[in-house]
C-alpha positions as a Markdown table, in Angstrom:
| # | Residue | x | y | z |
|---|---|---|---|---|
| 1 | Unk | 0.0 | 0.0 | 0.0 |
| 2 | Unk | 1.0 | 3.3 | -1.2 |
| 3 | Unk | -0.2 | 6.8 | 1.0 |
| 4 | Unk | -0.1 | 10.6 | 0.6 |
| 5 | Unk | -0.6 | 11.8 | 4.1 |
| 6 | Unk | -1.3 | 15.4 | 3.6 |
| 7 | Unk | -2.0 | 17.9 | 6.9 |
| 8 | Unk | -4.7 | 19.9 | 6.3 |
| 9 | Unk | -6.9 | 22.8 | 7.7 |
| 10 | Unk | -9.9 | 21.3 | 5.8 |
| 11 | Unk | -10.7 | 19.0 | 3.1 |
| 12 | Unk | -13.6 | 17.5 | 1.3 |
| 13 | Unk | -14.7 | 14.8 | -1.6 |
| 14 | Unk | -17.7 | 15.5 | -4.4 |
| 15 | Unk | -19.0 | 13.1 | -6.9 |
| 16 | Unk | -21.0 | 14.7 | -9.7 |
| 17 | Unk | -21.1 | 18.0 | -7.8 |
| 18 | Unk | -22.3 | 16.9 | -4.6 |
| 19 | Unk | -20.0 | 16.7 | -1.5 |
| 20 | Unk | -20.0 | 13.0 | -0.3 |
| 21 | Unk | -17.5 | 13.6 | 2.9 |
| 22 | Unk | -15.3 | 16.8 | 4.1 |
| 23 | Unk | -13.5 | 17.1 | 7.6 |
| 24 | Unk | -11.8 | 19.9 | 9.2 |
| 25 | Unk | -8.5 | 19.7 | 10.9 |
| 26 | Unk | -6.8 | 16.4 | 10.1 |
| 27 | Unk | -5.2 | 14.3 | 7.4 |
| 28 | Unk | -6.2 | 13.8 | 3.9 |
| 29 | Unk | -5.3 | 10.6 | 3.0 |
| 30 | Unk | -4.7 | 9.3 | -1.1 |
| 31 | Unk | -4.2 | 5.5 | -0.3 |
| 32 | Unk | -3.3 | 2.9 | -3.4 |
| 33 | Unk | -3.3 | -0.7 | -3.1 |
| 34 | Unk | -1.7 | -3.1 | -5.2 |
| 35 | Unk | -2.3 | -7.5 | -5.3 |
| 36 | Unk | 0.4 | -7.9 | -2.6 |
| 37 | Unk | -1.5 | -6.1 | -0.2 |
| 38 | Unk | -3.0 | -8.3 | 2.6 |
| 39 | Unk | -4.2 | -7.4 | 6.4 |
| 40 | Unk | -0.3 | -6.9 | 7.7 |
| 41 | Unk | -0.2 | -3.6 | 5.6 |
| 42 | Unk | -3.3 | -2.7 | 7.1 |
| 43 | Unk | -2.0 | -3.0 | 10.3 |
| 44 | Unk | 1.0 | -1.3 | 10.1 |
| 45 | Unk | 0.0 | 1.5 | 8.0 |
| 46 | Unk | -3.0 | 2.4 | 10.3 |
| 47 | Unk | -0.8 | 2.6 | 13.1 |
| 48 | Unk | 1.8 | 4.5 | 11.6 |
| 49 | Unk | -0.5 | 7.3 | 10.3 |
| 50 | Unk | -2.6 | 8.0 | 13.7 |
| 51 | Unk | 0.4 | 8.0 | 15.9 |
| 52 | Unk | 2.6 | 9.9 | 12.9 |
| 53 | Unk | 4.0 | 13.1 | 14.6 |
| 54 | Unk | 3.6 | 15.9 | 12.1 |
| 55 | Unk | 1.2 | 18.5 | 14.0 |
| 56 | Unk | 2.6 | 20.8 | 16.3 |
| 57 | Unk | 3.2 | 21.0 | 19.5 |
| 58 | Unk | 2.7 | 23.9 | 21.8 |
| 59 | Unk | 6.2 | 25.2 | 21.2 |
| 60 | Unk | 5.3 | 24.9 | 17.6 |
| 61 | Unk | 7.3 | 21.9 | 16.8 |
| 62 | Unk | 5.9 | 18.7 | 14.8 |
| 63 | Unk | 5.5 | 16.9 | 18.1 |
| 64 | Unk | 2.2 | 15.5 | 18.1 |
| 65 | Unk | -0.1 | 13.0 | 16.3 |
| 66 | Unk | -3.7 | 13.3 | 14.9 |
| 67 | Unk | -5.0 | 11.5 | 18.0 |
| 68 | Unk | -3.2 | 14.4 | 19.9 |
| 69 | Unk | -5.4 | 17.0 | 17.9 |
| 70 | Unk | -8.9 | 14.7 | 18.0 |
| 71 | Unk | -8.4 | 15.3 | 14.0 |
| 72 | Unk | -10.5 | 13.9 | 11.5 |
| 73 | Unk | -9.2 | 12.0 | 8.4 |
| 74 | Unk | -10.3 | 11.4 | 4.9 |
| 75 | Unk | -9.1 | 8.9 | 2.8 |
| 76 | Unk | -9.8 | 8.4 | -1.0 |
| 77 | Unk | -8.5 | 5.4 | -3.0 |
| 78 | Unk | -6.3 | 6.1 | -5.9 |
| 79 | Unk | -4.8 | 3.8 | -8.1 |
| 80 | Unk | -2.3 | 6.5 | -9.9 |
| 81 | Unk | -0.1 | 5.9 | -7.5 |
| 82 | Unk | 1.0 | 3.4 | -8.8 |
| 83 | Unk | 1.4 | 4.3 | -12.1 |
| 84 | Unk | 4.7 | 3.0 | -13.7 |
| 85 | Unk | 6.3 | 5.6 | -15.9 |
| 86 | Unk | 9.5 | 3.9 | -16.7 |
| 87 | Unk | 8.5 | 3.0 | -20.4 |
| 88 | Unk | 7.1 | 5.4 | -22.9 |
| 89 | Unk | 4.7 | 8.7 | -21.6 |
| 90 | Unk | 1.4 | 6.8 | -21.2 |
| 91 | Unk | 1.9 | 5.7 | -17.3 |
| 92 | Unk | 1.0 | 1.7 | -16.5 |
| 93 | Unk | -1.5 | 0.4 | -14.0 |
| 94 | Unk | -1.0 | -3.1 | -13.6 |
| 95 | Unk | 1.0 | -3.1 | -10.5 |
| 96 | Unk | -2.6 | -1.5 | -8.9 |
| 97 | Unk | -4.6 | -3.9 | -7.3 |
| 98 | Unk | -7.9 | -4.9 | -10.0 |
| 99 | Unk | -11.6 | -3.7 | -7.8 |
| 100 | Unk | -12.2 | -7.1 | -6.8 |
| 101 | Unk | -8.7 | -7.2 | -4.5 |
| 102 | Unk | -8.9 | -3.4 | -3.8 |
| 103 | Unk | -12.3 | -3.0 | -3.0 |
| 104 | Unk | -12.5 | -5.6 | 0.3 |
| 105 | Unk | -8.7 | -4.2 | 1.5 |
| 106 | Unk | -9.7 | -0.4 | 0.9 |
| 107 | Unk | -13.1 | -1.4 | 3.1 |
| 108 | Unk | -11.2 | -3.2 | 5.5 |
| 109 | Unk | -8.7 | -0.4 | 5.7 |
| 110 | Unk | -11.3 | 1.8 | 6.6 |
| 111 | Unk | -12.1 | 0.0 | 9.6 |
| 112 | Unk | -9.3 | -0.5 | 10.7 |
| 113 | Unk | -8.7 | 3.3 | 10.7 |
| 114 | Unk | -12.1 | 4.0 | 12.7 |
| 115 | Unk | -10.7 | 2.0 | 15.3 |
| 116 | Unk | -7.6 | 3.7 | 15.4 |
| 117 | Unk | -8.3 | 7.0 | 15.4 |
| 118 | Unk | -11.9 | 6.1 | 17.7 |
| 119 | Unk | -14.5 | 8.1 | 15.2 |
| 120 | Unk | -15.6 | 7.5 | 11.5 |
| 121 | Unk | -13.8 | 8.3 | 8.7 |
| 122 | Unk | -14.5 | 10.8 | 5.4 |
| 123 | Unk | -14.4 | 8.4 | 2.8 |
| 124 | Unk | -14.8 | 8.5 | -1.3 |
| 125 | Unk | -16.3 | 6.2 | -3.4 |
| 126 | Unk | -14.6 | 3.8 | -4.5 |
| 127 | Unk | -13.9 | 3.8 | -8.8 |
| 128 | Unk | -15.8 | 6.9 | -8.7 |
| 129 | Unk | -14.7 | 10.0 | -10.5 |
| 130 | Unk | -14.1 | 12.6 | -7.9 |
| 131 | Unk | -13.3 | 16.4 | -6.9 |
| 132 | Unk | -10.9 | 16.3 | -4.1 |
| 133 | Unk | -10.3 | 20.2 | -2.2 |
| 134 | Unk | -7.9 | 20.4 | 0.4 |
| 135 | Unk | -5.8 | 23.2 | 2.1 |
| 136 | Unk | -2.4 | 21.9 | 3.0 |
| 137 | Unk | -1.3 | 23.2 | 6.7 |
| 138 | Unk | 2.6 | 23.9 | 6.2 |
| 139 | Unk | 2.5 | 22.3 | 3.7 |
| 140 | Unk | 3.4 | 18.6 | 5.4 |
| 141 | Unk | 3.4 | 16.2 | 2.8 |
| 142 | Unk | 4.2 | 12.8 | 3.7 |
| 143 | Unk | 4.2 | 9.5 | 1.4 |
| 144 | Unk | 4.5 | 6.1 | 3.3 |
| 145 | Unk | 5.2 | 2.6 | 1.0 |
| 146 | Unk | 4.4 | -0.2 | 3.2 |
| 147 | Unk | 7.2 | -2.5 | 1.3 |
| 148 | Unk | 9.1 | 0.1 | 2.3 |
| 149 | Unk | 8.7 | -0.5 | 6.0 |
| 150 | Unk | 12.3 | -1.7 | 7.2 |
């Protein structure tokens, strides 16, 4: 699993014009999956994003977590991040995980996160065609592999 952890002051998801989920202060969150994705990615990666220290503290230093803040998040799936551009201009997909993989770990991912961060999520829709709005606080931009974990 591939995620864009941005910090933002607010953010928000609309399909066909109408806002389906937006969230205050918190963490946007672009998450692709690819086949080799399974329930220990989960895991790890839902740990790693609550409890990542990149909000600031009271001596304004990135000290403190999302839980710290009672933050909201919002995740959207997106499988351009793992486009391959090594060949040619036209970016490849295949290493993305097809909807019938994605679907049940992006669900489950979701979940999992609730628990975590002990509130609901702002979700997309999955395979849906979809205006994201955020503003970035910092900006803080942060992208976490999980086969990139040791």
């Amino acid at each position: 699993m591939i995620a864009v952890i941005q910090k933002v002051t607010r953010s928000s998801v609309a399909i066909d014009g109408n806002v389906k989920s937006a969230i205050g202060k918190g963490l946007l969150l672009l998450l692709g999956i690819e086949d080799a994705d399974g329930e220990e990615d989960i895991q790890w990666l839902c740990r790693k994003i609550v409890n990542l220290r990149i909000f600031n503290d009271a001596n304004g230093v990135m000290n403190e977590s999302v839980l710290d803040h009672n933050g909201d998040i919002l995740v959207i799936s997106q499988f351009t991040l793992h486009a391959s551009t090594r060949k040619g201009n036209r970016p490849s997909y295949i290493k993305a995980a097809k909807p019938e993989v994605a679907i049940p770990l992006y669900n489950r991912f979701v979940k999992v996160m609730e628990a975590e961060l002990g509130k609901k999520l702002g979700t997309g829709e999955f395979g849906a065609y979809m205006d994201v709005e955020l503003v970035n606080d910092g900006p803080v931009t942060i992208i976490i592999d999980t086969k990139d974990k040791k």
